[in-house]
N, C-alpha and C positions, 0 to 999 in steps of 0.2 A: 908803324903799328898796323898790322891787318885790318880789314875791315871785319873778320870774325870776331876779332879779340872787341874790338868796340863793338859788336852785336851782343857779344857774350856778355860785356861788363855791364849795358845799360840796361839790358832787354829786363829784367827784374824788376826795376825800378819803373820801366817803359809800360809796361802790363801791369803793376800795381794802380798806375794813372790812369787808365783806359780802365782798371774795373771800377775805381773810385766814381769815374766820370756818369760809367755807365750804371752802377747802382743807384746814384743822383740823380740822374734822369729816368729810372724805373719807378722811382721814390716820387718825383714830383707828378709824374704820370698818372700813379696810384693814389696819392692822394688827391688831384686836381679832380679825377673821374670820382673818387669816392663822395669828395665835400660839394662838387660842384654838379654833380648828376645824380648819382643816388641819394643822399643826402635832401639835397633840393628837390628832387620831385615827390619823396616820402615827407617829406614836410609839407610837400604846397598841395597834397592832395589830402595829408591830415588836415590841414587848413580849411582846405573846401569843403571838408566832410563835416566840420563845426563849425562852422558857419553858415552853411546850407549852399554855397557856391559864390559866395557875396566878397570873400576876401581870400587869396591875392593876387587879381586884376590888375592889368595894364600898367601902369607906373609903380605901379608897389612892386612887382615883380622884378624889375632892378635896383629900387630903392631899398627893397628887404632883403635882396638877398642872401644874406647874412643870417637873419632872425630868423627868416625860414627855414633855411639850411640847419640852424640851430633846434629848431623845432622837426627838422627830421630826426635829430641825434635824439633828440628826449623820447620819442615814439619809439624808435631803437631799445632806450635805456627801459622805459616805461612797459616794452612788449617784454622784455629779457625778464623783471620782474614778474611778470603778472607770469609768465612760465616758471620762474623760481619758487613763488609763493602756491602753484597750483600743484607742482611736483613733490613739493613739503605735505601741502595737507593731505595730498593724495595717498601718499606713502606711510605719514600716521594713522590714516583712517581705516587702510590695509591692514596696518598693524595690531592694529588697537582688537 
């Protein structure tokens, strides 16, 4: 058997793994940067803006990571409303 014909038969299957591999790896990129950078610093800077600069310092900064990160995601959720809710009454009040 040629080495075409075994180019020709595998190469399909060869490139379906190389994109799978490579969407995986775009995927954890994106999300690693998304949860672990934006996420986190819109949270830890929401944090210090309610607290007045008092928390999240030194050891808490790894120990939370998580809760913070998750407190960037509510400031996220929490801005998208208060745009939702401005652009509603905005547009009745137009109306009206």
């Amino acid at each position: 058997m040629p080495i075409q014909d075994l180019v020709a038969e595998h190469a399909p299957s060869l490139f379906r793994v190389v994109a799978r591999s490579l969407a995986s790896v775009l995927r954890f990129l994106f999300l690693h940067v998304a949860v672990e950078f934006v996420l986190f610093n819109l949270g830890r800077a929401a944090l210090l803006v309610v607290t007045f600069g008092r928390y999240p310092r030194g050891r808490a900064l790894v120990t939370h990571a998580h809760r913070i990160s998750g407190c960037g995601a509510l400031v996220i959720v929490l801005a998208w409303c208060a745009i939702a809710l401005f652009n509603h009454f905005a547009s009745t009040a137009i109306g009206a």
